[in-house]
ZAMARGU-4260 file (C-alpha; in steps of 0.2 Angstrom, whole numbers, plus 5000, padded with zeros to 4 digits):
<rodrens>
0) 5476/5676/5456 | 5491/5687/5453 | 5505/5689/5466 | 5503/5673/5474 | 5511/5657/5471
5) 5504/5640/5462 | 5498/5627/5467 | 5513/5614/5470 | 5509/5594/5465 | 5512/5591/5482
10) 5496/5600/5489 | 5478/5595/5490 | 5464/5605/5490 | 5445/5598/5495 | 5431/5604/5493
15) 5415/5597/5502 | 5398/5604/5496 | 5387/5600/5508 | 5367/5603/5507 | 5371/5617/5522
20) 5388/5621/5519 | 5405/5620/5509 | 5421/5616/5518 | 5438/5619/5510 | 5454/5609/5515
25) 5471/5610/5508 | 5485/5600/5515 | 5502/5589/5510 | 5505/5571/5512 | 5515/5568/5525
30) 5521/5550/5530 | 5507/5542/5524 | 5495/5555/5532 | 5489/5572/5525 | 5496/5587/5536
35) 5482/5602/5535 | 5487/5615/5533 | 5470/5626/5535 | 5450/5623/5535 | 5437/5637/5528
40) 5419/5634/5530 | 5405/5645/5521 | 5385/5642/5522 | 5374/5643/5507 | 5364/5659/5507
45) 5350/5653/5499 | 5339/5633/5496 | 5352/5628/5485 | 5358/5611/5491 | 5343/5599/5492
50) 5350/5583/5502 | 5368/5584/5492 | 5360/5586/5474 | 5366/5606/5468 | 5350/5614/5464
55) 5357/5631/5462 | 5373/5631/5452 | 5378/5648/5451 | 5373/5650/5469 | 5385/5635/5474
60) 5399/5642/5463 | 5398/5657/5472 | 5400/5649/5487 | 5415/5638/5482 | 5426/5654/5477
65) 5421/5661/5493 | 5430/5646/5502 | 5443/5644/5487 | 5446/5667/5490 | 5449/5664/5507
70) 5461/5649/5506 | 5470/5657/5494 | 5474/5671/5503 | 5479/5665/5520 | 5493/5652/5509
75) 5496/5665/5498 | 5494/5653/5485 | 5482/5651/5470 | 5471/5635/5471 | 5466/5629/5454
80) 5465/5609/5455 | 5455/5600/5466 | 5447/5585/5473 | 5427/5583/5479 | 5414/5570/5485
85) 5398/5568/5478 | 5386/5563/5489 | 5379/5546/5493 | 5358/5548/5491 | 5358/5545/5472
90) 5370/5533/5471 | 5366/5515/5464 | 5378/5501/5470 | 5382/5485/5463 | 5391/5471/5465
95) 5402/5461/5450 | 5415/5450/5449 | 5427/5440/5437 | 5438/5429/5433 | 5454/5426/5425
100) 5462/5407/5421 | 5481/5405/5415 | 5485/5390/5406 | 5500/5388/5420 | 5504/5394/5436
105) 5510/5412/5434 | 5516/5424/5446 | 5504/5441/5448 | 5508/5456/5447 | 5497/5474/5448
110) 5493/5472/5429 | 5485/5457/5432 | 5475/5463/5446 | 5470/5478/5437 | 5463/5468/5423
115) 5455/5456/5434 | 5446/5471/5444 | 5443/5482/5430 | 5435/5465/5422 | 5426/5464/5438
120) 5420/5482/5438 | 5411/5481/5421 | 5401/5465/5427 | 5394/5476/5440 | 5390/5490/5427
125) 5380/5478/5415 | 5370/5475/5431 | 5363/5493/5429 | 5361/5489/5412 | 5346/5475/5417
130) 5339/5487/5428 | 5319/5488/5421 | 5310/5504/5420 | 5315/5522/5416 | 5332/5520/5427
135) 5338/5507/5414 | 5339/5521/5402 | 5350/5532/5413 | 5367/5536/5410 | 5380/5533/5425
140) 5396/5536/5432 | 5408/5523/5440 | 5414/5533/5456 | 5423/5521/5465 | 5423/5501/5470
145) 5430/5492/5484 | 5435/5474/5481 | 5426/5463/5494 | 5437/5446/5491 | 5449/5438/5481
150) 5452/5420/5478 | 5466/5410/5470 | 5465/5392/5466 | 5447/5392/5473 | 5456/5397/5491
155) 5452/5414/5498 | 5465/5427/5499 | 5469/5445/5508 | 5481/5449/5491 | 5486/5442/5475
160) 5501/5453/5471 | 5516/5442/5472 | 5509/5427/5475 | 5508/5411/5462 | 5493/5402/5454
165) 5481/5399/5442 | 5463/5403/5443 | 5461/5421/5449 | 5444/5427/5457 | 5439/5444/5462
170) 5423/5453/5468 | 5419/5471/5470 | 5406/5482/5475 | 5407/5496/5464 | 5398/5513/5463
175) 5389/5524/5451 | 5379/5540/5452 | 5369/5548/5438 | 5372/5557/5427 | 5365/5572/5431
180) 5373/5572/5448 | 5390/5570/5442 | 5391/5584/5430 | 5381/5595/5439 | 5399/5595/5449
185) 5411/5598/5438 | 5397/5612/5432 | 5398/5619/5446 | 5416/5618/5449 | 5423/5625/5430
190) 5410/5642/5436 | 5423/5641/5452 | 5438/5643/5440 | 5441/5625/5446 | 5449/5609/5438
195) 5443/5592/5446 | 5456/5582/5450 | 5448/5567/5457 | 5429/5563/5462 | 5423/5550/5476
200) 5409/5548/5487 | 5405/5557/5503 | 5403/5538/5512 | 5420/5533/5504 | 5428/5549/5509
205) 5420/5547/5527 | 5426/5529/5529 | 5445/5531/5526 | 5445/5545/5537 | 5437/5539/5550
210) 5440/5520/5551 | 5456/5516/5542 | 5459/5502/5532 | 5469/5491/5547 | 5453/5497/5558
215) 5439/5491/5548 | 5448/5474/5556 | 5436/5477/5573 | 5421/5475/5563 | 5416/5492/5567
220) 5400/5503/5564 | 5401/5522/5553 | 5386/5534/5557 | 5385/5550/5546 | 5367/5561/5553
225) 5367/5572/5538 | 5357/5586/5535 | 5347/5576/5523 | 5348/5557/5530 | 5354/5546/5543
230) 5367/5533/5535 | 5374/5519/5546 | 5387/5508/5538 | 5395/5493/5544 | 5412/5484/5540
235) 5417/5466/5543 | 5434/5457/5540 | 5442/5475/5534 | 5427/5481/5520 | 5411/5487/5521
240) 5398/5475/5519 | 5382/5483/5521 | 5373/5499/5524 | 5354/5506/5531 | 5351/5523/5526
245) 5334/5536/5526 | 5328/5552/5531 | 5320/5559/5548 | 5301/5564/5539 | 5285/5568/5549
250) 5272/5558/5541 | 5270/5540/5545 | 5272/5530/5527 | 5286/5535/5512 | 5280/5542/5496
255) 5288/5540/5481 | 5291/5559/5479 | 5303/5557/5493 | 5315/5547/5482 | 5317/5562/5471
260) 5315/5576/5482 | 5325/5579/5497 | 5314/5590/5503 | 5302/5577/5514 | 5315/5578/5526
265) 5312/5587/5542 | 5325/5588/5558 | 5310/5589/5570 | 5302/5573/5561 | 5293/5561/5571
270) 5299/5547/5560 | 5315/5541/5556 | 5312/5531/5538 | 5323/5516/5531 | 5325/5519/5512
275) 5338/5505/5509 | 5344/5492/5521 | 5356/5484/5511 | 5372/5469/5515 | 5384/5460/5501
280) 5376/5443/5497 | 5394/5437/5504 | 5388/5442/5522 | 5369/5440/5521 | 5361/5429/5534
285) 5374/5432/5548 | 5368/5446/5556 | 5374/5461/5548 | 5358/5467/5541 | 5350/5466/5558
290) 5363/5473/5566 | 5362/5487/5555 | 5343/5489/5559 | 5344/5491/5576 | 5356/5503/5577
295) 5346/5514/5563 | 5333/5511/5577 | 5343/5514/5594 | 5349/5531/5583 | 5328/5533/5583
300) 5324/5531/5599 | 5339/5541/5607 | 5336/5556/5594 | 5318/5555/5600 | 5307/5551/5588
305) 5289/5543/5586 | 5294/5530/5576 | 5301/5519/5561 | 5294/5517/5547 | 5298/5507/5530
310) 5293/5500/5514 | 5295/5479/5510 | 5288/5468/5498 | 5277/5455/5504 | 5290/5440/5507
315) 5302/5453/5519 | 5284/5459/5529 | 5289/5443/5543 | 5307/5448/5543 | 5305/5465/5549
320) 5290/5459/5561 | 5304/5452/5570 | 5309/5469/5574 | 5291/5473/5583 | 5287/5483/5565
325) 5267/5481/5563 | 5260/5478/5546 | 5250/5496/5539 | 5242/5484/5525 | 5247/5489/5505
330) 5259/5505/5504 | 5251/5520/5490 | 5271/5518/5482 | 5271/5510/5468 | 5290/5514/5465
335) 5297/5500/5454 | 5281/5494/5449 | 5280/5481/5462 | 5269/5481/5478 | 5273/5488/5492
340) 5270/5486/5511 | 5269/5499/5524 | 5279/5494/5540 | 5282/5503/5557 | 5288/5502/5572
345) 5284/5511/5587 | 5297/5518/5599
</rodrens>
């Protein structure tokens, strides 16, 4: 805008377009923390946020230059790059690894580790690729990875940079959203008169504000109650290595419609639902899955509701018996083209 200043390299503006709200946040780096320098919040007017996915994007965009207006005028500054999360419902994660063999010992530097994660990264995106059904042919977007372990000379290892060997391992879990939901954003935010900077996830933003990396350490558990679902995440050994996700509903079995549609979710909802209870292969069978369902649960049964219901194929239906989940006979979804089993708990 004319009159005020621009936007220094040094100064981050965020945006979070929320399914109730946008918040703006510009701040500085500071020491290896960001100093914020001021906080605007505005409310949609209108339905046009369903569970994070923009339905509306000239309603959206609207709302984004009001936050981005206001900014702008209490720094006197004009706000033209920013950075936003997308968020985490329609998002498909996989995991990939790779691995690279020297014919002699060589020190590695970050050239080497970028090739072996990037190699790494695009095992994970072929997986989509073997993904039956319609989905298969869905484009997607990589939004961001997190390396769950590296190994060098077959021995596990915190770091590779700097260090001598081999035989060089790595395994990620990387992220991808559709399409649709990707571009929808930057849509939305070139109608802003806004330049993306840098895109990430809504659970990866949370994460490293809220539990940084030398945290994760304590094996600590993230909750994010949304206005859409309930998410719980849980880290182990410094990465996250599982997550249990749904909405709060008020009908006793999941539908397929409630995959596309955020609108099945109700605050006052006598059921809290489980769409996706899912842990690294790396940390399965040691607890971190029934951990995660039992404090999904507690959330349940403290927030008030009725009870928890899910979906299972048949071999999972004595797993989550062990919950005290009862068996409702063959589910009506039919999502994936497998059979399904309708399972729930009372509170």
């Amino acid at each position: 805008m004319a009159g005020y200043k621009a936007q220094g390299q040094d100064l981050i503006f965020a945006l979070d377009i929320g399914t109730r709200s946008i918040v703006g946040v510009v701040g500085k780096p500071v020491g290896g923390r960001l100093k914020v320098l001021d906080i605007e919040m505005a409310e949609h007017t209108s339905r046009a946020m369903l569970d994070g996915q923009i339905e509306d994007i000239a309603q959206v965009a609207k709302v984004a230059r009001r936050v981005t207006d206001r900014l702008e005028q209490k720094l006197d500054c004009t706000l033209e790059r920013v950075c936003v999360a997308a968020a985490g419902r329609a998002l498909r994660t996989e995991t990939g690894s790779c691995t690279l063999e020297f014919p002699e010992v060589t020190r590695i530097n970050q050239d080497i580790i970028g090739r072996l994660e990037s190699g790494a990264v695009a095992n994970a995106e072929a997986q989509i690729g073997q993904v039956q059904g319609q989905e298969s042919q869905r484009r997607f977007y990589l939004v961001g990875y997190t390396v769950s372990g590296y190994h060098l000379d077959r021995y596990p290892m915190a770091t590779l940079r700097g260090h001598n060997g081999q035989v060089l391992e790595a395994s990620v879990v990387a992220t991808f959203l559709p399409s649709e939901v990707v571009e929808s954003l930057y849509t939305v935010m070139e109608a802003a008169g806004l330049e993306v900077a840098s895109l990430t996830l809504e659970p990866i933003a949370a994460l490293n504000a809220v539990i940084p990396a030398d945290l994760r350490l304590l094996n600590l558990v993230l909750a994010d109650i949304g206005a859409g679902t309930t998410d719980i995440a849980i880290c182990r050994d410094g990465a996250v290595v599982g997550y249990a996700m749904g909405p709060v509903i008020d009908v006793p079995a999941i539908a397929d419609e409630m995959f596309v549609s955020a609108a099945c979710h109700d605050p006052a909802g006598r059921y809290q639902s489980v769409f996706s209870l899912a842990v690294h292969p790396d940390w399965q069978r040691q607890g971190c899955g029934r951990q995660l369902l039992n404090a999904l649960i507690d959330l349940a049964r403290r927030e008030g509701r009725q009870a928890v219901t899910l979906t299972c194929r048949q071999e999972k239906i004595a797993y989550y018996e062990s919950f005290g989940f009862v068996n409702q006979g063959t589910a009506a979804s039919v999502h994936g083209g497998v059979v399904w089993y309708d399972m729930v708990l009372q509170l």
